[in-house]
C-alpha positions as CSV (number, residue, x, y, z in Angstrom):
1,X,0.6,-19.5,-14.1
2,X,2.0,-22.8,-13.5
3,X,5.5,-23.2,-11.3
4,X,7.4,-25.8,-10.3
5,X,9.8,-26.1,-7.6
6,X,11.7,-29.0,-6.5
7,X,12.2,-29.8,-2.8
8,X,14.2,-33.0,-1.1
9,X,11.6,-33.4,1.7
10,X,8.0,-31.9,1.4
11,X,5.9,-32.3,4.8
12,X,1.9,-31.6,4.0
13,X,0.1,-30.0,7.4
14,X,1.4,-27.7,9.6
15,X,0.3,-29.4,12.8
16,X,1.9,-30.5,15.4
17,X,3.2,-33.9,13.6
18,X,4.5,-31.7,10.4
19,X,6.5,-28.8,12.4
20,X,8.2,-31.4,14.6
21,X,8.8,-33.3,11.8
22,X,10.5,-30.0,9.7
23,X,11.9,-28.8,13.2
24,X,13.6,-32.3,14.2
25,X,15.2,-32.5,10.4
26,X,16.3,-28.7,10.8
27,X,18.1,-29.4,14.0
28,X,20.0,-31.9,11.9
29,X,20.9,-29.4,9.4
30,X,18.0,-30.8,6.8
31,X,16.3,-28.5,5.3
32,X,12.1,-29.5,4.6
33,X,9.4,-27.7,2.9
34,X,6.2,-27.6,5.0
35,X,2.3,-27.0,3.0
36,X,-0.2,-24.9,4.8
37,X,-3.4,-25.1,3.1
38,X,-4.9,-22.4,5.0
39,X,-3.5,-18.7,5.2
40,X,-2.2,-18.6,8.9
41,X,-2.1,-21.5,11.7
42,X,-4.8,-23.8,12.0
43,X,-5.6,-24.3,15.3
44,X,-8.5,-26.9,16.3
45,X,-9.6,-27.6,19.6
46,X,-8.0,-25.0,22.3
47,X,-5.4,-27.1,24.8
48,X,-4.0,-30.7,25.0
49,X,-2.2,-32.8,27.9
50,X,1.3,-33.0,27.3
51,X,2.4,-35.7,29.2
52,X,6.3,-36.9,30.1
53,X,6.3,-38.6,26.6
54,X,5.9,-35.6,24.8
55,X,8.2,-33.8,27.1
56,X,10.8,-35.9,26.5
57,X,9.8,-35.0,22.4
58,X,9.7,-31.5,23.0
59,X,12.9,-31.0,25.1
60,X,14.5,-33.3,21.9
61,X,13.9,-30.7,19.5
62,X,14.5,-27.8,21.9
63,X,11.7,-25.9,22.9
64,X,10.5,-27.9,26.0
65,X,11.7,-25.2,28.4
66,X,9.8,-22.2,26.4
67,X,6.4,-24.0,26.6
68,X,7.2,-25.0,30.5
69,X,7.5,-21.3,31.2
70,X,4.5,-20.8,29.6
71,X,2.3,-23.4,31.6
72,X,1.2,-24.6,34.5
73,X,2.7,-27.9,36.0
74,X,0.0,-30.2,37.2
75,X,0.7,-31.8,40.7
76,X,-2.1,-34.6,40.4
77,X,-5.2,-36.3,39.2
78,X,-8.6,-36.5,41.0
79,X,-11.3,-38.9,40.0
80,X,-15.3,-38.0,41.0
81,X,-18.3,-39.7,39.9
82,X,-20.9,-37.1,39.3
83,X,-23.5,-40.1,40.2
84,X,-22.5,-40.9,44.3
85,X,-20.4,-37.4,44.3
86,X,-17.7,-39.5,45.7
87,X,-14.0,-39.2,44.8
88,X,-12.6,-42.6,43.1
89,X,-9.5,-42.4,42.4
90,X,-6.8,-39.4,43.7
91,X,-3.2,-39.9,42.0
92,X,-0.5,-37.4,43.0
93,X,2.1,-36.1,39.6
94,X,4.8,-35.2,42.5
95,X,7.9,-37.9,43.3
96,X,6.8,-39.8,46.4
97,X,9.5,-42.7,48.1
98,X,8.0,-45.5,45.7
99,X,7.4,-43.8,42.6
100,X,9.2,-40.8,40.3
101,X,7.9,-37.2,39.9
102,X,5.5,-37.0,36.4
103,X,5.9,-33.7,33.9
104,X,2.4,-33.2,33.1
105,X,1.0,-29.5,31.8
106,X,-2.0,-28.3,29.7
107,X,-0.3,-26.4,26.9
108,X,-3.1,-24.5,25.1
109,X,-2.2,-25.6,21.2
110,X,-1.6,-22.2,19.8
111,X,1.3,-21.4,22.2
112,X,2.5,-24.7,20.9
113,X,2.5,-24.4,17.0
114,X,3.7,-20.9,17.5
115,X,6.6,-21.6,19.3
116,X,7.4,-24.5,16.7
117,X,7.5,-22.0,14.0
118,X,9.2,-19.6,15.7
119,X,12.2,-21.9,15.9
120,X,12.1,-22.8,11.8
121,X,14.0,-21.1,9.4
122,X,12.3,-18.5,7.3
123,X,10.5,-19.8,3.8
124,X,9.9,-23.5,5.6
125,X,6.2,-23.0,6.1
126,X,4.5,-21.9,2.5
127,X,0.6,-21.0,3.5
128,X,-2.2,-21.0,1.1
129,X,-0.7,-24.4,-0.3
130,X,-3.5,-27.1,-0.6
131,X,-2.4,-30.4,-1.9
132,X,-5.0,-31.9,-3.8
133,X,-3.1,-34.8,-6.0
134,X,0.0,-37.1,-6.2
135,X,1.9,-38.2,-9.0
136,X,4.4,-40.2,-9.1
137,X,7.2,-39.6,-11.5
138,X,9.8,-42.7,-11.0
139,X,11.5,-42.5,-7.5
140,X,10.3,-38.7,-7.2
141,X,6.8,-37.3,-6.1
142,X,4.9,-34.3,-8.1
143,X,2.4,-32.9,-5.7
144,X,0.2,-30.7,-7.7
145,X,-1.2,-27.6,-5.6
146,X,-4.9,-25.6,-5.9
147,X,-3.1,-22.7,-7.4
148,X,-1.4,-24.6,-10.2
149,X,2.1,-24.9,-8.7
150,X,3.8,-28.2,-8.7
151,X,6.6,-29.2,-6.4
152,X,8.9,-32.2,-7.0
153,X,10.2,-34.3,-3.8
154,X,12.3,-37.2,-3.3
155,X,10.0,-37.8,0.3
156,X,6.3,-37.0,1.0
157,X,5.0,-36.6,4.3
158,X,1.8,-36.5,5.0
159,X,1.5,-35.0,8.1
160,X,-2.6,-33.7,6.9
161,X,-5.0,-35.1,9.8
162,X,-7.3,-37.5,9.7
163,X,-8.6,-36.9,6.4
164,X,-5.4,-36.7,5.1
165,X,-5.3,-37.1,0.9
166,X,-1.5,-38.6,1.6
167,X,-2.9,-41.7,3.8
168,X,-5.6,-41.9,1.6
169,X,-2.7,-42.5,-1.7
170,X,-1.1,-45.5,0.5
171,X,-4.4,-47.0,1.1
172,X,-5.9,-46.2,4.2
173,X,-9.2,-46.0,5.0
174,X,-11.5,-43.0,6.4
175,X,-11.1,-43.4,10.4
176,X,-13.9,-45.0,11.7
177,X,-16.5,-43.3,13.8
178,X,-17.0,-44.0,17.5
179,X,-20.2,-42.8,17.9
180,X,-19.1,-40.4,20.4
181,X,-18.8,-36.6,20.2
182,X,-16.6,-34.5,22.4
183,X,-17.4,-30.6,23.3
184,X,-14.4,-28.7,24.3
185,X,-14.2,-25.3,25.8
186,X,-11.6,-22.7,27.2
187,X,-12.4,-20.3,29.8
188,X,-10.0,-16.9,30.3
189,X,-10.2,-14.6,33.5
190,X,-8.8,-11.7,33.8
191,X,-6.9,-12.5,37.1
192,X,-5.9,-15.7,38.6
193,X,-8.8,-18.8,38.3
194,X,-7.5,-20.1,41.9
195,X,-8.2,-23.6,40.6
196,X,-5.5,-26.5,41.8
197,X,-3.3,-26.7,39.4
198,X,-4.4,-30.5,39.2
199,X,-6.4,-33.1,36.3
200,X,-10.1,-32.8,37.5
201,X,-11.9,-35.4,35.7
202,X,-15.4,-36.4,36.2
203,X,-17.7,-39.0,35.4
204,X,-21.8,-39.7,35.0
205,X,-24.4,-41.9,33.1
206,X,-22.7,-42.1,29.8
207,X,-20.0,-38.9,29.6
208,X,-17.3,-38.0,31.1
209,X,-15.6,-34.6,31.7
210,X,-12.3,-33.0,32.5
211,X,-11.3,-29.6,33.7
212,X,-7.4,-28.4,33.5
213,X,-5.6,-25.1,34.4
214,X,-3.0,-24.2,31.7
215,X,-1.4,-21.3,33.2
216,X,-2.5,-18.6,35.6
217,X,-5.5,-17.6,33.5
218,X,-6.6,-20.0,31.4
219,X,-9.1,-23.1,32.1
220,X,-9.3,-25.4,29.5
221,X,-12.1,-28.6,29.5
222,X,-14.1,-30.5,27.5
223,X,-17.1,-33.2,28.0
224,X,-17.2,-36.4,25.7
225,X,-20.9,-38.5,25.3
226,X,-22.7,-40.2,22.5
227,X,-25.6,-38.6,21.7
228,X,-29.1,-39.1,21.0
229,X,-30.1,-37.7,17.2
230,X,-31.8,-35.0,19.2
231,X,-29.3,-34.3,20.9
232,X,-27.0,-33.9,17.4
233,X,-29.3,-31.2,16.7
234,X,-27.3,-28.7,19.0
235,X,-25.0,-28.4,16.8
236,X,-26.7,-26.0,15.5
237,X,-27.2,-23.8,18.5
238,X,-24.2,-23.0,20.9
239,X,-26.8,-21.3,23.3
240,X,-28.6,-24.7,24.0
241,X,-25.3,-26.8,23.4
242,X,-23.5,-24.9,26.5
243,X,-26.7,-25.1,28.4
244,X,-26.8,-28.9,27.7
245,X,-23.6,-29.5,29.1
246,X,-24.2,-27.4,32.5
247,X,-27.4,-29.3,32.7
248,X,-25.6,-32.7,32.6
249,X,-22.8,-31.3,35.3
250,X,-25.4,-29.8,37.8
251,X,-23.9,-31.6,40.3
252,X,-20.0,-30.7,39.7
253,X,-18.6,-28.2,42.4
254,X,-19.6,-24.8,41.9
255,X,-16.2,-23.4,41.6
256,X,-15.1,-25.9,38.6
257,X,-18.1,-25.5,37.0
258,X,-18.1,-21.6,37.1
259,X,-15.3,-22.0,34.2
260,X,-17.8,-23.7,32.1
261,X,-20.2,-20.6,32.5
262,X,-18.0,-18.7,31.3
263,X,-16.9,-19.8,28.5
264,X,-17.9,-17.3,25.6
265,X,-20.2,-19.1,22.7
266,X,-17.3,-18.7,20.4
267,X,-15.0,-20.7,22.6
268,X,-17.1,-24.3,22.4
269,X,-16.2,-27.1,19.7
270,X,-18.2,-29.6,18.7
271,X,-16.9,-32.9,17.2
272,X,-17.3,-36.4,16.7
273,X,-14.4,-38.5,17.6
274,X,-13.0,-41.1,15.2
275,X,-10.1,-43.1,15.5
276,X,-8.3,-45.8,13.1
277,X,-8.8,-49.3,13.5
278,X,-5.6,-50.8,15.3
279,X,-5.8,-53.9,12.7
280,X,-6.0,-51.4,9.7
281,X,-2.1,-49.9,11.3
282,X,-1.0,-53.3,11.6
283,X,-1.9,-54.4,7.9
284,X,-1.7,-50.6,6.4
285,X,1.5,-49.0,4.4
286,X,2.5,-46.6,7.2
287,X,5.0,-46.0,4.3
288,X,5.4,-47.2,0.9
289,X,8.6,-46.9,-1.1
290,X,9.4,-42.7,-0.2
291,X,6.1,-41.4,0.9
292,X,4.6,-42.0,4.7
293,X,2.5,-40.4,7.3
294,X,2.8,-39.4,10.7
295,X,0.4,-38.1,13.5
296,X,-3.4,-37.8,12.9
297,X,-3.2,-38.9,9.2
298,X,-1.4,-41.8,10.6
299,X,-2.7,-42.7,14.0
300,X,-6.1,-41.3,14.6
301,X,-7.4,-42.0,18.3
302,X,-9.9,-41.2,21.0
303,X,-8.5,-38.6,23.5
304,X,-9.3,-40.7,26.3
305,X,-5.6,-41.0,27.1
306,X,-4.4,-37.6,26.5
307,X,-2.0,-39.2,23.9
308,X,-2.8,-38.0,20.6
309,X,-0.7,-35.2,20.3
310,X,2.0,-36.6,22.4
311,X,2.1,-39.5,20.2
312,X,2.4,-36.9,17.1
313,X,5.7,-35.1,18.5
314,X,7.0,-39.0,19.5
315,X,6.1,-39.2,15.3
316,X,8.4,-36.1,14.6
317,X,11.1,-37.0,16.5
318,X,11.8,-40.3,15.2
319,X,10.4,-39.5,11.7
320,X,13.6,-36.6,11.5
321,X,16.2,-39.1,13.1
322,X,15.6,-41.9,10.5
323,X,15.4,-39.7,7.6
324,X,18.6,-38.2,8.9
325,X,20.2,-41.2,8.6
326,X,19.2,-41.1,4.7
327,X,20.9,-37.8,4.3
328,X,23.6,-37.3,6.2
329,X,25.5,-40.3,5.1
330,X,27.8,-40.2,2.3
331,X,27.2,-42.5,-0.8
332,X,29.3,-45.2,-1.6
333,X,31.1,-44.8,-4.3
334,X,30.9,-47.0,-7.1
335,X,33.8,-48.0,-9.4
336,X,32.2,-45.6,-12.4
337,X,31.1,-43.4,-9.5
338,X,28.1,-42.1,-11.9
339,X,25.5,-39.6,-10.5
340,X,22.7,-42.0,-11.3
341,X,24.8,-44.7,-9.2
342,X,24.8,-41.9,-6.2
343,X,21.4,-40.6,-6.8
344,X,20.2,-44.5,-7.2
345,X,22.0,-45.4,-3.4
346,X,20.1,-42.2,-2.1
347,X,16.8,-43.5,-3.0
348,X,17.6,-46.6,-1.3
349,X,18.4,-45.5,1.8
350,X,15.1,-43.2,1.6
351,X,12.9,-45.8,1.7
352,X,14.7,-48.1,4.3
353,X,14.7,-45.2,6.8
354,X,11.1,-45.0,6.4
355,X,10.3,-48.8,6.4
356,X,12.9,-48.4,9.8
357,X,10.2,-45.3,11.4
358,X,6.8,-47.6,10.4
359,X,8.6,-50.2,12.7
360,X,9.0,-48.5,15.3
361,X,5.8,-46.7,15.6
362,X,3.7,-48.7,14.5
363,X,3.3,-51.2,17.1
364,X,3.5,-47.9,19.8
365,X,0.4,-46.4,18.0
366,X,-1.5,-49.8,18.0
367,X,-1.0,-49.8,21.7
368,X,-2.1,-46.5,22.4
369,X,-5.2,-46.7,20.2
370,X,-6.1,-49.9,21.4
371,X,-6.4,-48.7,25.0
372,X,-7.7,-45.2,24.6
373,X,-10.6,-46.9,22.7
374,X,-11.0,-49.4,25.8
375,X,-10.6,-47.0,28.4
376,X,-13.1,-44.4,26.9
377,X,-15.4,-47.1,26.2
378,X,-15.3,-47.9,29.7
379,X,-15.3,-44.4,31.0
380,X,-18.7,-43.6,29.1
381,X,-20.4,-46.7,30.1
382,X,-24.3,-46.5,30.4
383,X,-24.9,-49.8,31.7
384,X,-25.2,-50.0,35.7
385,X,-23.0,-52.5,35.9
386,X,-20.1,-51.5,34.4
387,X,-20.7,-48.1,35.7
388,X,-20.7,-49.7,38.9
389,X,-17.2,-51.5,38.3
390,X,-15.7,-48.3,36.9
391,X,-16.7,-46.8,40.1
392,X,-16.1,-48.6,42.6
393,X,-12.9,-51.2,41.5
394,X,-11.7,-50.0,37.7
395,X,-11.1,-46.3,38.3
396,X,-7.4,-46.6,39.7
397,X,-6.8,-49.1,36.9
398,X,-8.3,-46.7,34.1
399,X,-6.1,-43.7,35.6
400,X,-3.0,-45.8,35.8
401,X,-3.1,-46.5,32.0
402,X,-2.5,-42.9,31.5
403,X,0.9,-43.2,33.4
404,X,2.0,-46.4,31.4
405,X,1.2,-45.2,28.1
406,X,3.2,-41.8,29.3
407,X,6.3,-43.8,30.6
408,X,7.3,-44.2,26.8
409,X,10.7,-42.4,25.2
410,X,11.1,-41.5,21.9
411,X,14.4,-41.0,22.3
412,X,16.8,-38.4,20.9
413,X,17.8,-37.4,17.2
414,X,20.4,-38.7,17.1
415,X,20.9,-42.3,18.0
416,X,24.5,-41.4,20.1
């Protein structure tokens, strides 16, 4: 049986984009209807860097503090080419007379949507709710669901990943391909790892590799190459995939590696990275009229920077702030004061907070893409020579982009 329900703001994807975005607007006292199409969370991938950026997004919504008592804080990043086994670069997190201190924890991803949730109001998250087309009925938006139901908005988000239907109806493209995959993994003991809590990150002949602590327990990494069509054929066995991977880090220390071995069969996940072209977000309808998108379905990127799902809770923050301002104000009253006069002013401002949000983010997530495609270009060289260069002169350069990009604020939600 067909129902319809009408909403004022409808956000599509409960990721970490979407429940920032509902979270931010609660905290203002706006009320949003989130679509799950699954029947529970959807978690993909296991852990993320969440560096000061996101911090600084997460304490502006209010739950910073929960997930910092949940995870380790990292005191530093060490460099190591797997080829010469010497270090290149060593950069401490901790203040030091010439420089401040940098928040930067692995927060596995569960922890993370759960404790978003947690802080929403019951009957914002509807599961079970796939979107799968738009209509447009004057200013308003009919989304039509898989189980017949309709829902009338006067703002769409599509917060749906990166092969998000929403993106798709203001014209984007597919994200492109890199040609790279990425294998992630997440080991859990059953008492303390006794790893540093530090960013180990190593490098050989085309891939590169990372191993975090996220708290006491927990070791999360994952190893990024390009790989051969035989090699694609792993995909098919986890056995031989895991083996693969130890085989190509023979020559990491022992006691970083061990977390690899152990990581159950279950726990590895395989995908190809794709990102969107930074020319297609400068020409591209990061919103059109009252519909826009925000975090994967907006800004697809390599993870070379750690700043993909920082730059989705930047996205929620200053999504909820601008659309604030579209709420929260008053209308002016006309002399006839009509409701279509009202209702007419409300659209308005609608659409110019969400032209105001493309602005800003738009040339932020150009920036961020652009570089995270360079540096992981760079990091996954083949060639000698540029292997060479990475080595020996580029790799404080390529672990000081990590700090710039993280030096960015979002700001607050409200602009005082």
């Amino acid at each position: 049986m067909e129902r319809e329900l009408v909403e004022d703001i409808v956000i599509v994807g409960a990721g970490i984009a979407g429940l920032t975005t509902s979270l931010g607007l609660h905290r203002l006292g706006i009320p949003s209807l989130v679509l799950e199409s699954s029947d529970t969370l959807r978690v993909t991938g296991f852990a993320l860097s969440i560096w000061q950026n996101a911090w600084k997004a997460l304490d502006a919504v209010g739950v910073g503090d929960i997930l910092r008592d949940q995870h380790l804080q990292l005191n530093g990043i060490v460099t190591t080419s797997l080829v010469t086994g010497k270090q290149t670069a060593a950069i401490p997190f901790r203040a030091t007379p010439n420089s401040k201190d940098i928040e930067i924890r692995c927060v596995k991803r569960r922890s993370m949507l759960e404790v978003l949730v947690n802080e929403l109001p019951r009957g914002t998250l509807r599961y079970l709710s796939k979107v799968v087309s738009i209509e447009e009925s004057g200013f308003y938006k009919i989304l039509h669901l898989a189980d017949g139901t309709t829902i009338k908005t006067k703002v769409l988000i599509g917060c749906d990943g990166v092969n998000s239907l929403v993106a798709k109806w203001l014209g984007f493209k597919e994200a492109s391909f890199t040609g790279r995959y990425a294998i992630r993994g997440c080991a859990e003991v059953n008492s303390s790892h006794r790893l540093e809590p530090r960013f180990m990150q190593y490098f050989g002949k085309g891939f590169r590799a990372g191993v975090i602590p996220c708290d006491e327990k927990a070791v999360y990494w994952f190893f990024t190459w390009t790989p051969t069509s035989q090699e694609k054929e792993l995909e098919e066995n986890p056995a031989k995939l895991k083996q693969y991977v130890l085989n190509k880090l023979e020559n990491m220390p022992s006691d970083v590696r061990y977390y690899i071995e152990n990581t159950e069969l279950d726990s590895f996940l395989l995908a190809p990275l794709r990102y969107r072209h930074p020319w297609e977000v400068m020409l591209g309808n990061i919103s059109r009229g009252n519909v826009c998108v925000g975090g994967d379905a907006f800004h697809p990127m390599t993870p070379d920077l750690g700043q993909g799902g920082c730059c989705a809770l930047e996205d929620g923050v200053v999504l909820a702030r601008c659309l604030a301002e579209a709420f929260s104000k008053e209308p002016r009253r006309h002399a006839k004061e009509k409701d279509e006069d009202e209702e007419e002013e409300q659209h308005r401002r609608i659409e110019e907070s969400l032209k105001k949000y493309a602005k800003e983010r738009r040339w932020r997530s150009i920036d961020v893409i652009a570089t995270a495609y360079m540096v992981g270009s760079i990091q996954q060289a083949q060639s000698k020579l540029v292997s060479f260069l990475r080595d020996k002169i580029l790799a404080p350069f390529l672990a000081i982009q990590l700090f710039k990009k993280s030096g960015y604020d979002c700001g607050n939600l409200n602009n005082s």
